[in-house]
C-alpha positions as CSV (number, residue, x, y, z in Angstrom):
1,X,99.7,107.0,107.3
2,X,97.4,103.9,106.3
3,X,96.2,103.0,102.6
4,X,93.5,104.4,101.6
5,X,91.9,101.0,100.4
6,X,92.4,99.1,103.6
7,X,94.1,99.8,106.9
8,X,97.3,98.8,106.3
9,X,100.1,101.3,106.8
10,X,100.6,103.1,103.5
11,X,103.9,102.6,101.8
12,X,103.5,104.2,98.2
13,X,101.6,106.8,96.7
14,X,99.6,107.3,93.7
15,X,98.8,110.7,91.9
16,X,97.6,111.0,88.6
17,X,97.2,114.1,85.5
18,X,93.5,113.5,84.0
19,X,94.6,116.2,80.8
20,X,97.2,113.6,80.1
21,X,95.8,110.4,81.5
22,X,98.8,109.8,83.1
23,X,99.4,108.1,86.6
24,X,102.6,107.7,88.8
25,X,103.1,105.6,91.7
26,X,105.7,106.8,93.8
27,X,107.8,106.4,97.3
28,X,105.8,107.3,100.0
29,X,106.3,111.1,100.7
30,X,103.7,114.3,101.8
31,X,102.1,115.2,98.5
32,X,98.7,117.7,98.3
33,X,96.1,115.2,96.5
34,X,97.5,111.6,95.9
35,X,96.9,108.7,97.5
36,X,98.2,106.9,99.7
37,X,98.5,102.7,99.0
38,X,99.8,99.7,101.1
39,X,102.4,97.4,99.0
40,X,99.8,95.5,98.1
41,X,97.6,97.8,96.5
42,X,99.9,99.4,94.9
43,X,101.5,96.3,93.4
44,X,98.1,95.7,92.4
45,X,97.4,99.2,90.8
46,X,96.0,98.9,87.2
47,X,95.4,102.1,85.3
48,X,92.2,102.8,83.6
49,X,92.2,101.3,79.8
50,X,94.0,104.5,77.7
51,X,96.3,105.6,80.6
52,X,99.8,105.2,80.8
53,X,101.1,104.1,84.5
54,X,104.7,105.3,85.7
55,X,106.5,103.2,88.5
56,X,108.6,105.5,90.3
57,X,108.7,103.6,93.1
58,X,112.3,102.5,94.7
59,X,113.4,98.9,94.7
60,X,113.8,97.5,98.0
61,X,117.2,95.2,98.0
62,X,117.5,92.7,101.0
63,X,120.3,91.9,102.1
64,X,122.1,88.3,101.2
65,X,122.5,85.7,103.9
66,X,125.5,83.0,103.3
67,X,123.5,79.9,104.9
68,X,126.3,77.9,104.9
């Protein structure tokens, strides 16, 4: 899957409630209707002025290397 802004491969999505103008941003998964965003877009992602943005998305942790 590749963003939908550019063509990097997609690694979030992004779905959104216009009734509640609401707007998640979530782990990349097979969901009818969002869309799909590259880290950078989605890092980017700024809701419309009155929405409220969610992010659901999972933190990464890298592992610690002892560079001693």
């Amino acid at each position: 899957m590749n963003c939908t802004k550019c063509a990097a491969p997609a690694s979030s999505m992004l779905s959104f409630d216009y009734a509640t103008a609401q707007a998640w941003l979530d782990d990349l998964a097979a969901k009818p209707g969002a869309y799909h965003l590259c880290q950078r877009h989605a890092d980017r992602f700024a809701p419309p002025v009155g929405w409220s943005v969610s992010d659901r998305r999972s933190l990464l942790v890298l592992p610690v290397r002892d560079v001693a």
